[in-house]
C-alpha positions as CSV (number, residue, x, y, z in Angstrom):
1,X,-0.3,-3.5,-12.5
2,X,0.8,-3.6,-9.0
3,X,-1.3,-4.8,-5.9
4,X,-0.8,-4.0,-2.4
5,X,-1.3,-7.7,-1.7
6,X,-2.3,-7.1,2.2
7,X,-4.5,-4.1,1.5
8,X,-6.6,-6.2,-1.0
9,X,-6.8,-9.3,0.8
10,X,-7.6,-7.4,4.0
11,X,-10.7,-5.8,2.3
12,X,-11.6,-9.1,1.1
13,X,-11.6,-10.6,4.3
14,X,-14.1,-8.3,5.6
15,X,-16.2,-7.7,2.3
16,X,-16.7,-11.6,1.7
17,X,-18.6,-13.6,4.5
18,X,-16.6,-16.0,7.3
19,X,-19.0,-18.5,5.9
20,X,-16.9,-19.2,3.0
21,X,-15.4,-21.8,4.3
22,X,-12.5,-24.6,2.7
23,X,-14.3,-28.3,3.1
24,X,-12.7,-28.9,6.7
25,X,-14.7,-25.4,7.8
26,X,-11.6,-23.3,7.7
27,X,-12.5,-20.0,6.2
28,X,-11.1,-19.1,3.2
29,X,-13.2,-15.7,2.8
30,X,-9.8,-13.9,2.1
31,X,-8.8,-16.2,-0.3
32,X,-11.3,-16.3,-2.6
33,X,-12.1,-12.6,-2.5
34,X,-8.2,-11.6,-3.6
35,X,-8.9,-14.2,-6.0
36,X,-12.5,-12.6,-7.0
37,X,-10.4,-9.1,-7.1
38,X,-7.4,-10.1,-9.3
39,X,-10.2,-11.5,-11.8
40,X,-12.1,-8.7,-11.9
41,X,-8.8,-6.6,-12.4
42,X,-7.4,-8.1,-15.4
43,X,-10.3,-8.6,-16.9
44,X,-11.0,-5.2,-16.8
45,X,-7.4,-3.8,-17.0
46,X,-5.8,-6.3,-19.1
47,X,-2.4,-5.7,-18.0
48,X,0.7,-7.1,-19.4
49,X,2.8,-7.4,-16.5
50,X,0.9,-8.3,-12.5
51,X,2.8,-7.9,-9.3
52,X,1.6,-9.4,-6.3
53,X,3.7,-6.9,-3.8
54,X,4.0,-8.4,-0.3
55,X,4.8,-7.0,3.3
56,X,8.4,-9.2,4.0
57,X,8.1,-6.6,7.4
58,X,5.3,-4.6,8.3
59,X,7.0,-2.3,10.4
60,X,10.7,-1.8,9.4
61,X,13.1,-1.2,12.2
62,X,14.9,1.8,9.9
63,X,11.4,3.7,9.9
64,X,10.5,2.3,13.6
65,X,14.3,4.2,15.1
66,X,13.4,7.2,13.6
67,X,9.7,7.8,14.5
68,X,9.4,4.9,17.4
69,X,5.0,5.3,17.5
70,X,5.1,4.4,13.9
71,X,2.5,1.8,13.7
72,X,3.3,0.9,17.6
73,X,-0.5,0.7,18.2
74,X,-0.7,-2.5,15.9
75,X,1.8,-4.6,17.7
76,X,0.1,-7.5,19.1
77,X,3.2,-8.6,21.0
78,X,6.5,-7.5,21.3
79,X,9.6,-9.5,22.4
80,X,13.1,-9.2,22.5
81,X,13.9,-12.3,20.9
82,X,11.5,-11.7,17.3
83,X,10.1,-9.4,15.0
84,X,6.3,-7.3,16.5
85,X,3.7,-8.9,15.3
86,X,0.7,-6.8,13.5
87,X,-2.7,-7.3,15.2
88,X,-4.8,-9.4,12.5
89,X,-8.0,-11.4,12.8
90,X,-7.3,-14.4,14.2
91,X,-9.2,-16.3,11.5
92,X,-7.1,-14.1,8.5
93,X,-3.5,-15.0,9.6
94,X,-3.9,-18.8,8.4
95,X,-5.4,-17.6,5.0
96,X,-2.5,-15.4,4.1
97,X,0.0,-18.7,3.5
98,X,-2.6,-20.4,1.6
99,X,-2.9,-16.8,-0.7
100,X,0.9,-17.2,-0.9
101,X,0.9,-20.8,-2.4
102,X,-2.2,-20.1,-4.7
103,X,-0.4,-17.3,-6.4
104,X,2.6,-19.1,-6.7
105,X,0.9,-22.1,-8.2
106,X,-0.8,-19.6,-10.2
107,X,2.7,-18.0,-11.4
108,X,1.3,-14.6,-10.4
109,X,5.0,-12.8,-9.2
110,X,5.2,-12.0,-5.7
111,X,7.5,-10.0,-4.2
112,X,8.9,-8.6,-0.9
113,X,12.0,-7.8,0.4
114,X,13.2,-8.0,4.1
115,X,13.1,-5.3,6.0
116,X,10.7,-3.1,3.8
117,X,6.9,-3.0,3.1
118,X,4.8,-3.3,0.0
119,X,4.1,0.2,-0.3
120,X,8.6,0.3,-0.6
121,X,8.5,-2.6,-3.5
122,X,5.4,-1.0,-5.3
123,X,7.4,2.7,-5.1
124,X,10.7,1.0,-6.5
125,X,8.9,-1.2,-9.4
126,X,6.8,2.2,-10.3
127,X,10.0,3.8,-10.2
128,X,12.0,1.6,-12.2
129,X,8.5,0.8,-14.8
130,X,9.3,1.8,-18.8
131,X,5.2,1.6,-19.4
132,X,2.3,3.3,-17.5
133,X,1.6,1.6,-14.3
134,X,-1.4,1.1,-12.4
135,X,-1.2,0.3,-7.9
136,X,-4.4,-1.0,-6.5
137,X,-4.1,-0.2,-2.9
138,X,-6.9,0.6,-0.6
139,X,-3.9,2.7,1.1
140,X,-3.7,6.5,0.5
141,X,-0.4,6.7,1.2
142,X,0.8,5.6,-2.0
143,X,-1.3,9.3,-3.8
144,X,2.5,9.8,-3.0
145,X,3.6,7.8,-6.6
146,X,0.9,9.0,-8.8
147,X,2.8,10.8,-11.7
148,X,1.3,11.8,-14.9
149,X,4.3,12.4,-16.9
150,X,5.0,8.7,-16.6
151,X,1.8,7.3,-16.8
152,X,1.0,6.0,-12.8
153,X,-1.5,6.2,-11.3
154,X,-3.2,4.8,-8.2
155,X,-6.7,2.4,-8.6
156,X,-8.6,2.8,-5.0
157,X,-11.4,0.4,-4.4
158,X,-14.5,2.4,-3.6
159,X,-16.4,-1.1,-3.5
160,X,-14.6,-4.0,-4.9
161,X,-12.7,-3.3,-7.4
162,X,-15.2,-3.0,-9.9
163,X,-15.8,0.8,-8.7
164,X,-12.4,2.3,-8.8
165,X,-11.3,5.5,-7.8
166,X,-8.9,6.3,-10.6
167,X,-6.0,8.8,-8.6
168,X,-4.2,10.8,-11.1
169,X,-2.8,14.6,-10.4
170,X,-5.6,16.1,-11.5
171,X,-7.7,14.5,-8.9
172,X,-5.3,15.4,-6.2
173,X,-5.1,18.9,-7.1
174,X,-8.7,18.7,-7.0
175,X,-9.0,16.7,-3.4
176,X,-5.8,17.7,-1.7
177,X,-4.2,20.9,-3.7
178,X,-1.2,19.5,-4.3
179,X,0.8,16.6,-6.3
180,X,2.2,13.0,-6.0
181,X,4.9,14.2,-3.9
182,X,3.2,17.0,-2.4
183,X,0.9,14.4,-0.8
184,X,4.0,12.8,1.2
185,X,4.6,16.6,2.4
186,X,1.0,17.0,3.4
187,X,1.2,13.6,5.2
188,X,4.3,14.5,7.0
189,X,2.7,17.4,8.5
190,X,-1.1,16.2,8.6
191,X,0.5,12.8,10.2
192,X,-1.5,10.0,10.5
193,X,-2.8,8.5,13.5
194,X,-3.7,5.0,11.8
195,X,0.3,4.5,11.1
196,X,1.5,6.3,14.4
197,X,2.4,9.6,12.8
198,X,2.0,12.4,15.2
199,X,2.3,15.0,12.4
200,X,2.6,18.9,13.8
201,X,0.3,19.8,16.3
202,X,-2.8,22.3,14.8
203,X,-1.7,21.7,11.2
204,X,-4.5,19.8,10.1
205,X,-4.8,18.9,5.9
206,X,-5.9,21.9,4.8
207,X,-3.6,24.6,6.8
208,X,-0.9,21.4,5.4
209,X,-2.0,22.3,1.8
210,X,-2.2,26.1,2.5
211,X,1.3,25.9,3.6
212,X,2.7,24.0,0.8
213,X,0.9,26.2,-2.2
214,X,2.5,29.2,-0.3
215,X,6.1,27.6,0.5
216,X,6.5,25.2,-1.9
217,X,7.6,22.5,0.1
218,X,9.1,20.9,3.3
219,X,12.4,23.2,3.4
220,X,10.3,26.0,2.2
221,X,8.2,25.7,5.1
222,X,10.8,25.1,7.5
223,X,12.8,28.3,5.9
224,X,9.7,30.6,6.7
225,X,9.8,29.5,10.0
226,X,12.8,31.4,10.3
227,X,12.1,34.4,8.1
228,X,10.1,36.9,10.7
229,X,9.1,38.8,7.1
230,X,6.9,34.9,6.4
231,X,3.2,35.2,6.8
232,X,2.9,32.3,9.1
233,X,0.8,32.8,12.2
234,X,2.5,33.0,15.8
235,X,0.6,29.7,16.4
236,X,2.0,28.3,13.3
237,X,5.6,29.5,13.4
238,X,5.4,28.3,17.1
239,X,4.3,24.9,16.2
240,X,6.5,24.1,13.2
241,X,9.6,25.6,15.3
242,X,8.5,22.8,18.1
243,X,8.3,20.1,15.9
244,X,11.2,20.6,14.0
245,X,13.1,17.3,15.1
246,X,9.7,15.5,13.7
247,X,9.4,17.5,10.6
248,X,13.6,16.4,9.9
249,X,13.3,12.5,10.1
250,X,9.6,12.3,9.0
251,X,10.1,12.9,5.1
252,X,12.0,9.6,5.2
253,X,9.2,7.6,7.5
254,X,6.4,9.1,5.5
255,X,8.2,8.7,1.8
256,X,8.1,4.7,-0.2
257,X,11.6,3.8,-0.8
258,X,12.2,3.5,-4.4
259,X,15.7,1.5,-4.1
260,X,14.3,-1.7,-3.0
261,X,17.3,-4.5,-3.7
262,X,14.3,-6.3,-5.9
263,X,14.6,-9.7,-6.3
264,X,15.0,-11.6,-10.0
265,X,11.4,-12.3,-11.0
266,X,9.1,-12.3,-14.5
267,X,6.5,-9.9,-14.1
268,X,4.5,-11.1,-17.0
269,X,1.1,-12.4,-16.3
270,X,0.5,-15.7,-16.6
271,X,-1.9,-17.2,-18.7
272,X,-1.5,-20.8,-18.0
273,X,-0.3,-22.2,-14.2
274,X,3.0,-22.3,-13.5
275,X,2.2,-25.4,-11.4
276,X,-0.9,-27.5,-12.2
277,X,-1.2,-30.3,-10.2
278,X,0.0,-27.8,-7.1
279,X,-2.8,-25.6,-8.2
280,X,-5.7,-28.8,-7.9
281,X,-4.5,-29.7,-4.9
282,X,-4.8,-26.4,-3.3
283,X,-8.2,-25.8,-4.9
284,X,-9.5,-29.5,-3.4
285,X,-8.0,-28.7,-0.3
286,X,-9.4,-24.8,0.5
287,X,-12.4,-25.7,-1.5
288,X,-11.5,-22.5,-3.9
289,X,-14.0,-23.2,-6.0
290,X,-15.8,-20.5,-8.8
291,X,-13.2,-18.0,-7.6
292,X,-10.7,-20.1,-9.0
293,X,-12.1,-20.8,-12.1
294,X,-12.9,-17.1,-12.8
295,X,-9.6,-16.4,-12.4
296,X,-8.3,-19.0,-14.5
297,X,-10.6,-18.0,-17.5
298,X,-9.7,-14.7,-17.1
299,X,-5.8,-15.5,-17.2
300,X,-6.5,-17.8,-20.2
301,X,-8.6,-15.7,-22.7
């Protein structure tokens, strides 16, 4: 099981009260909703291996050079001398260090990687996985993984994660017409204004999936662009042709990496701390409480 850390811990923050506060009145609502989360998911999962995948950079410079608006309207503050900050709460930021040194007490494996995101380590450890794999992500863009052949699929939290939308190939075909890698094609022409992606102009997600039944792919698009025997529309062939310098460099914007230079860790999950006496001082410090607990039991039975 692999969790988009910042995507679960961001739904928790705004799904659990500010009123859950540590015993010096910090909130720790984030906190002990991830914690609430990862319970609930092995307990109902049980999986043998749990990777807590982290953002090491939000917004890669690699991904930023090649489509510059690529998440550009989340940069808090930009300076020449450090990295763009992402636009958070202002009571979240603090919560996410203490979520850091919890799992690590815990001996859940976290990972990132400079200069790539979550969504990069998830695709490389799906990639690389000998076993079916589930990703919790409240992020669509990783439909892009979900493989059947190889047994991954994608768990998105309708409400919690105790209601699970459970993304397999058959539900994309269904939803989108197309496949885990015909969703990154439909994205790269849909775009996506929440990450910056301009897409191509008046090909909305269902001319996107039109296209791709008919053409196959990307290149097979592109290549009726140029055959005047195609049956794209004027408007169509006018558009694509226009935005053929985005359509080029998008793929690789749009796309996960799968050759993340991973890190040595042990996946397996824990079922005792890795650190006790770390672990009770965090929980007497943040007040962690029941979430805590129910985690713990959970790891241990």
């Amino acid at each position: 099981m692999l969790l988009d850390t910042a995507s679960l811990y961001f739904r928790a923050y705004f799904g659990v009260p500010d009123s859950v506060r540590a015993p010096d009145g910090s909130p720790v609502n984030a906190v002990r909703g991830l914690l609430d989360f990862i319970a609930r998911l092995v307990q109902d999962h049980r999986p043998d291996d749990l990777v807590a995948c982290m953002d090491a950079d939000w917004r890669p410079a690699w991904r930023v050079e090649l489509i510059p608006s690529y998440k550009a309207h989340r940069v808090a503050e930009e300076t020449a001398s450090g990295p763009d900050e992402e636009q958070v709460p202002d009571t979240l930021s603090p919560q996410v260090p203490v979520i850091e040194a919890v799992l690590d007490a815990l001996g859940v494996a976290r990972v990132g990687v400079a200069d790539y995101e979550a969504d990069d380590v998830i695709g490389t450890l799906a990639g690389r996985a000998a076993g079916p794999v589930d990703i919790v992500t409240g992020d669509r863009d990783l439909y892009q993984l979900v493989d059947d052949a190889r047994g991954v699929r994608v768990l998105y939290p309708l409400k919690g994660v105790g209601t699970l939308q459970l993304t397999d190939e058959e539900w994309l075909r269904g939803k989108y017409g197309v496949d885990g890698p015909g969703y990154a094609a439909l994205a790269t022409l849909r775009g996506d204004p929440s990450d910056g992606l301009p897409g191509v102009p008046g090909i909305g997600e269902k001319t996107a999936a039109k296209l791709l039944a008919e053409y196959g792919d990307l290149a097979g698009i592109m290549a009726a662009v140029d055959d005047p025997r195609s049956k794209l529309t004027p408007a169509q062939r006018r558009r694509l042709d226009e935005s053929r310098e985005y359509v080029a460099v998008a793929p690789k914007v749009v796309e996960v990496a799968g050759d993340v230079p991973l890190p040595a860790f042990d996946p397996a999950l824990p079922h005792r701390p890795k650190d006790p006496a770390a672990l009770e001082r965090l929980a007497a410090r943040w007040g962690l409480g029941g979430s805590l607990e129910r985690v713990l039991a959970v790891l241990g039975g």
